[in-house]
N, CA, C and O atoms as CSV, one atom per row, in Angstrom:
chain,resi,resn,atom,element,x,y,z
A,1,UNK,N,N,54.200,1.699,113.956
A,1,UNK,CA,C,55.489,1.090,114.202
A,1,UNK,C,C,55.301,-0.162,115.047
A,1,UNK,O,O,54.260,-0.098,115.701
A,2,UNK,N,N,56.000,-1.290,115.231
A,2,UNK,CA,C,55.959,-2.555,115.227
A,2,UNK,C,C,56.882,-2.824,116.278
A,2,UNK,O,O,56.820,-3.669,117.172
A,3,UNK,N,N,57.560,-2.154,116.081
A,3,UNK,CA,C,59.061,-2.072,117.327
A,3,UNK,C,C,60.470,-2.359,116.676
A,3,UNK,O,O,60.745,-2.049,115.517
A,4,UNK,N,N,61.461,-3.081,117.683
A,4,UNK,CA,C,62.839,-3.696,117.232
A,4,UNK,C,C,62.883,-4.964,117.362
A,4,UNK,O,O,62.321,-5.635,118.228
A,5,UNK,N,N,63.727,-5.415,116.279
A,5,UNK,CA,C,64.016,-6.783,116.230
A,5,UNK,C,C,65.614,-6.845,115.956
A,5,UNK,O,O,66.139,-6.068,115.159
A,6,UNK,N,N,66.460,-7.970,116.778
A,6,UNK,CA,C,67.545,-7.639,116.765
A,6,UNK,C,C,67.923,-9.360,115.792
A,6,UNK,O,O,67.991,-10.509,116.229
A,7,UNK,N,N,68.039,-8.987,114.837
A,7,UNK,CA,C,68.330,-10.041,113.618
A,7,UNK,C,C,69.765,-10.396,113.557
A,7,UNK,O,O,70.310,-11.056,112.672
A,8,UNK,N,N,70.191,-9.990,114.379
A,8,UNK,CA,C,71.988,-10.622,113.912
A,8,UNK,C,C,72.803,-9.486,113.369
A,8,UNK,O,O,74.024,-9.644,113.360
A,9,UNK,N,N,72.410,-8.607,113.013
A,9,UNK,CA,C,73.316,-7.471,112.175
A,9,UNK,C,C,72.483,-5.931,113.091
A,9,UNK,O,O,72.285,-4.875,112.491
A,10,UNK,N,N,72.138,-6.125,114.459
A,10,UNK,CA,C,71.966,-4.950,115.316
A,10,UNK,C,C,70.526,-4.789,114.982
A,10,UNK,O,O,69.897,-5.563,114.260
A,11,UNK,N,N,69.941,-3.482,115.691
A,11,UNK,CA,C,68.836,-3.307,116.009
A,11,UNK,C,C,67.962,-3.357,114.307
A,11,UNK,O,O,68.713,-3.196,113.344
A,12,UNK,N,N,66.844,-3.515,114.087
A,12,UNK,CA,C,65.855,-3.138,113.223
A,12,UNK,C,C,64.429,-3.003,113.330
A,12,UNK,O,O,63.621,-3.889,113.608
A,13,UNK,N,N,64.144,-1.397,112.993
A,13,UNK,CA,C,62.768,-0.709,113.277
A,13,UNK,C,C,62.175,-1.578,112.080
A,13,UNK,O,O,62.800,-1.603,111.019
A,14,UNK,N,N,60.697,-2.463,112.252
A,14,UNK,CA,C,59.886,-3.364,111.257
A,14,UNK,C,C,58.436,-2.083,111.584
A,14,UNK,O,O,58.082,-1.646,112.679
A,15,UNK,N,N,58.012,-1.845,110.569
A,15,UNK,CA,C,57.023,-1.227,110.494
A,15,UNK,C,C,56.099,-1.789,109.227
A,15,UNK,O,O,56.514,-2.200,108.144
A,16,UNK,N,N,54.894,-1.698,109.629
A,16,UNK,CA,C,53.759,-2.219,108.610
A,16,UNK,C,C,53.566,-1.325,107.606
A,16,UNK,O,O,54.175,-0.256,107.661
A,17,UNK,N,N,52.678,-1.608,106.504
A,17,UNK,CA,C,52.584,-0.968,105.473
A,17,UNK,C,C,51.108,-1.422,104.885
A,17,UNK,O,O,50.637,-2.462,104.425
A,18,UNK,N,N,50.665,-0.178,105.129
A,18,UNK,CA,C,49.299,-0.570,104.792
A,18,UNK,C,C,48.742,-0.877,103.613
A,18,UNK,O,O,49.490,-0.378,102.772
A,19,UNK,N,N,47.735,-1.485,103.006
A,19,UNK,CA,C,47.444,-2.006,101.623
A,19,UNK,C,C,47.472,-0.733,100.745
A,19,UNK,O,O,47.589,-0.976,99.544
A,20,UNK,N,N,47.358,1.082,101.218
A,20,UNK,CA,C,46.668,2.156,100.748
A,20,UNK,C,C,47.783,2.570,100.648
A,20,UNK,O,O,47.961,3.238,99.629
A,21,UNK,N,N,49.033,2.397,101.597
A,21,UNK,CA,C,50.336,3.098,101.259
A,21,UNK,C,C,51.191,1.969,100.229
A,21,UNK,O,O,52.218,2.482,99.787
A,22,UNK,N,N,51.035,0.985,99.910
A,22,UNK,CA,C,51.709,0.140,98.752
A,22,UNK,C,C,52.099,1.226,97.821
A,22,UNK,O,O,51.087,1.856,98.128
A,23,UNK,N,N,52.413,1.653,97.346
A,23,UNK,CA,C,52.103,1.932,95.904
A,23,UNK,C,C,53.439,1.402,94.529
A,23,UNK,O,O,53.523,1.806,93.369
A,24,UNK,N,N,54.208,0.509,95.178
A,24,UNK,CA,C,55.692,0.156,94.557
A,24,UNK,C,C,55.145,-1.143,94.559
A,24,UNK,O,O,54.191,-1.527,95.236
A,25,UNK,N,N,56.027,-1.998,93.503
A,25,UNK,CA,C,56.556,-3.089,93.983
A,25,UNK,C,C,58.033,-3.328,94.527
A,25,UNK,O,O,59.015,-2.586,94.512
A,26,UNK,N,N,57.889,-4.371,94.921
A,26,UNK,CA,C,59.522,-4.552,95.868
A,26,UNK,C,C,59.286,-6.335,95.483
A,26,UNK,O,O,58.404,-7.116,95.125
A,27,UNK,N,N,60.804,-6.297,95.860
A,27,UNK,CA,C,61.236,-7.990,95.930
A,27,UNK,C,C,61.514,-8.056,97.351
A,27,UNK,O,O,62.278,-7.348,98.006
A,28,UNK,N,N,60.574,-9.280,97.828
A,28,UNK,CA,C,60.462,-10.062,99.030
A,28,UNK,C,C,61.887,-10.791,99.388
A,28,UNK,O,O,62.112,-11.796,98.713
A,29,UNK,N,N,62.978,-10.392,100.450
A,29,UNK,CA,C,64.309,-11.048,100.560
A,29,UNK,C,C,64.195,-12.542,101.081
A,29,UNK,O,O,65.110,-13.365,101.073
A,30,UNK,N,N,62.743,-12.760,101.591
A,30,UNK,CA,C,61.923,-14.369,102.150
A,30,UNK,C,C,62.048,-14.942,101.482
A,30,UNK,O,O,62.815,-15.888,101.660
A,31,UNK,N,N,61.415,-14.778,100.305
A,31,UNK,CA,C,60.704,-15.747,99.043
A,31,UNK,C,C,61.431,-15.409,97.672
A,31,UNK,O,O,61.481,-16.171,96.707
A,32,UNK,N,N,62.074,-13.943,97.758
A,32,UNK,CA,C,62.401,-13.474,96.575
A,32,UNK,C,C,60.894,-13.454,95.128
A,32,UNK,O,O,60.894,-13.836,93.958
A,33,UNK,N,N,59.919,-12.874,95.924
A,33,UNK,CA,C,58.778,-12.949,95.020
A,33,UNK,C,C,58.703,-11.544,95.187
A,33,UNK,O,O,59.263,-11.024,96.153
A,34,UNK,N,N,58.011,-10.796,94.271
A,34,UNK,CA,C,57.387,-10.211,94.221
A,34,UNK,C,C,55.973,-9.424,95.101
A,34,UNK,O,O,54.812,-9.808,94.963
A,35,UNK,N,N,56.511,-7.978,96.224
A,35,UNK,CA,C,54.754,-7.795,96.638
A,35,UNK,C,C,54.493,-7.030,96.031
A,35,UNK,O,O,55.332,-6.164,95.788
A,36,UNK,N,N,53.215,-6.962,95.487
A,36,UNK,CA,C,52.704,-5.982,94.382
A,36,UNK,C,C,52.241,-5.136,95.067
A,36,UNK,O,O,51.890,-5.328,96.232
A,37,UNK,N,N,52.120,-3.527,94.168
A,37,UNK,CA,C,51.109,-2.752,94.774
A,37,UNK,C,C,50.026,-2.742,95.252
A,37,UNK,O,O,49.161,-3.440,94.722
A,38,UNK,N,N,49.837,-2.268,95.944
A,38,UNK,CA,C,48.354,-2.710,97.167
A,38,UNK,C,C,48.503,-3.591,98.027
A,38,UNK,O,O,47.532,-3.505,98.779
A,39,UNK,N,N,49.177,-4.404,98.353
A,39,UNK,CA,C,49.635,-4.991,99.245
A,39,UNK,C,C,50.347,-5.066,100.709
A,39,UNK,O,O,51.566,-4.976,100.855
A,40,UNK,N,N,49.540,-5.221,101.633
A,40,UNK,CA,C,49.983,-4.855,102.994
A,40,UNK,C,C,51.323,-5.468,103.325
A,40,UNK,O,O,51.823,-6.308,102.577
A,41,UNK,N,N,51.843,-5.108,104.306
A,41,UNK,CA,C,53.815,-5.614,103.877
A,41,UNK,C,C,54.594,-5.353,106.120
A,41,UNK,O,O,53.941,-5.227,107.156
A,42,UNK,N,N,55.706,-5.379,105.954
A,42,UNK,CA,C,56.476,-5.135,106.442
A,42,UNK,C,C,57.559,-4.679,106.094
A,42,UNK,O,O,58.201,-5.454,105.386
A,43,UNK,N,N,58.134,-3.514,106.351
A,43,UNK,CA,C,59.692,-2.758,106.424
A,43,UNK,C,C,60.197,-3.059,107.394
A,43,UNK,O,O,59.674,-2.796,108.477
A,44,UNK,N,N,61.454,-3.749,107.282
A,44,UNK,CA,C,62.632,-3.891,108.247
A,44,UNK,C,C,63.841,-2.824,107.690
A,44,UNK,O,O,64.579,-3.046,106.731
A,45,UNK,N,N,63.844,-1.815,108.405
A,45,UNK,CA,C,65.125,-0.920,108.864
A,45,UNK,C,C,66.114,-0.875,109.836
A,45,UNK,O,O,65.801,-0.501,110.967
A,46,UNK,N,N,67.323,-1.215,109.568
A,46,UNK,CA,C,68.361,-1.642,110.210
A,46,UNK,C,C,68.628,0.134,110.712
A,46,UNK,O,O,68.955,1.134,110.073
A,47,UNK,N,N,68.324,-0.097,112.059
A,47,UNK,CA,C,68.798,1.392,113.232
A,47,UNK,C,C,70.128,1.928,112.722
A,47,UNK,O,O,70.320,3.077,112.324
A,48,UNK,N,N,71.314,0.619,112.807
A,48,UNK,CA,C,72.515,1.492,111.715
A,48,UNK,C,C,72.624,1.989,110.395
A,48,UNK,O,O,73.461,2.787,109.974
A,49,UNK,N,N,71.815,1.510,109.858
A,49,UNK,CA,C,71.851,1.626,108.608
A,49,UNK,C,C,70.913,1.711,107.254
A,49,UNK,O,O,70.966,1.043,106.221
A,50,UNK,N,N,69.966,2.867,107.677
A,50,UNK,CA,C,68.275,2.867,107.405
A,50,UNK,C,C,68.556,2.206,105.493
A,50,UNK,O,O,67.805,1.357,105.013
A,51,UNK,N,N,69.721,2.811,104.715
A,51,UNK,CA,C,69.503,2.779,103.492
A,51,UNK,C,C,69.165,1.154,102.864
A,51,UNK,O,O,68.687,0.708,101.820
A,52,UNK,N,N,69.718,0.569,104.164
A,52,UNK,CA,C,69.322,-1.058,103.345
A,52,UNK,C,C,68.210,-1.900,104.108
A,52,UNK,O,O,68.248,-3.043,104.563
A,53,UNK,N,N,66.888,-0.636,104.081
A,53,UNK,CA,C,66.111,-1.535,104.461
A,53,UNK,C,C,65.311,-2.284,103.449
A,53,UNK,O,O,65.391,-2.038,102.245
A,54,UNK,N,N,64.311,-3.473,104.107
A,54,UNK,CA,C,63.855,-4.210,102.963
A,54,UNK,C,C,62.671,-4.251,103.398
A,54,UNK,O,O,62.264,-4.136,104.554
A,55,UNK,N,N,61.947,-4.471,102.148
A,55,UNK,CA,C,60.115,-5.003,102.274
A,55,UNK,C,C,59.783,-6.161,102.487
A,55,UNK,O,O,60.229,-6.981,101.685
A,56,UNK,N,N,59.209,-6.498,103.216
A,56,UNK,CA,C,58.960,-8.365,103.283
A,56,UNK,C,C,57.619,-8.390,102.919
A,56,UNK,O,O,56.926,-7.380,102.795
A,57,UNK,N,N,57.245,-9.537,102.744
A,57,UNK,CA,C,55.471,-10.209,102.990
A,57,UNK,C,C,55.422,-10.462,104.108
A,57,UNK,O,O,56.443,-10.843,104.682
A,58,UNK,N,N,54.265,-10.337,104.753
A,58,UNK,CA,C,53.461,-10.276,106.111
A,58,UNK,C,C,54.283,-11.831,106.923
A,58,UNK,O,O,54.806,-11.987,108.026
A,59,UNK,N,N,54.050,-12.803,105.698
A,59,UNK,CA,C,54.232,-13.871,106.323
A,59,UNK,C,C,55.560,-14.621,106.389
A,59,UNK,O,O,55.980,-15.391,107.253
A,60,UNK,N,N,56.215,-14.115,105.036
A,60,UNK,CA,C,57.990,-14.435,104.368
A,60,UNK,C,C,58.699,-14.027,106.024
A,60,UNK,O,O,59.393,-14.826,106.653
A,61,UNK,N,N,58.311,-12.508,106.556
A,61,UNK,CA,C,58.395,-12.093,108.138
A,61,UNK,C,C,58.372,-13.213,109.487
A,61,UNK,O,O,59.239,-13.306,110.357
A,62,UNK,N,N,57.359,-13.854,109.389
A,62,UNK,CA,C,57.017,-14.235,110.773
A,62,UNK,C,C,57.340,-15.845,110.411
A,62,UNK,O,O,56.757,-16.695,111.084
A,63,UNK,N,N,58.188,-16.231,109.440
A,63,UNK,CA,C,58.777,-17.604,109.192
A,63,UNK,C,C,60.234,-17.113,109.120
A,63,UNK,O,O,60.947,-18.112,109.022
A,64,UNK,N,N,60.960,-16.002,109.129
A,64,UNK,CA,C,62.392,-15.592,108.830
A,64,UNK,C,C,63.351,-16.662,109.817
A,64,UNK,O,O,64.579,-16.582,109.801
């Protein structure tokens, strides 16, 4: 776990995702690309509201 980040819409737990736990793809809400399976990532989970959390790229993250 990564900690909280408070984005404008309340708290959110960001947790990493290791290249071994990938196993989906997801659409990046950064770039709107594609991270493929195997791919190390970030989950942002909104504390109110776990169901709309999203997957980012490592880096789509640390330019938000």
């Amino acid at each position: 776990m990564m900690g909280l980040w408070d984005g404008g819409f309340g708290a959110v737990e960001v947790r990493r995702v290791q290249p071994y736990e990938a196993t989906k793809a997801y659409a990046c809400p950064g770039c709107h690309r594609q991270i493929s399976p195997g791919t190390g990532h970030y989950v942002a989970v909104p504390a109110d509201a776990p169901d709309l959390r999203r997957h980012w790229h490592k880096a789509c993250w640390d330019r938000r």
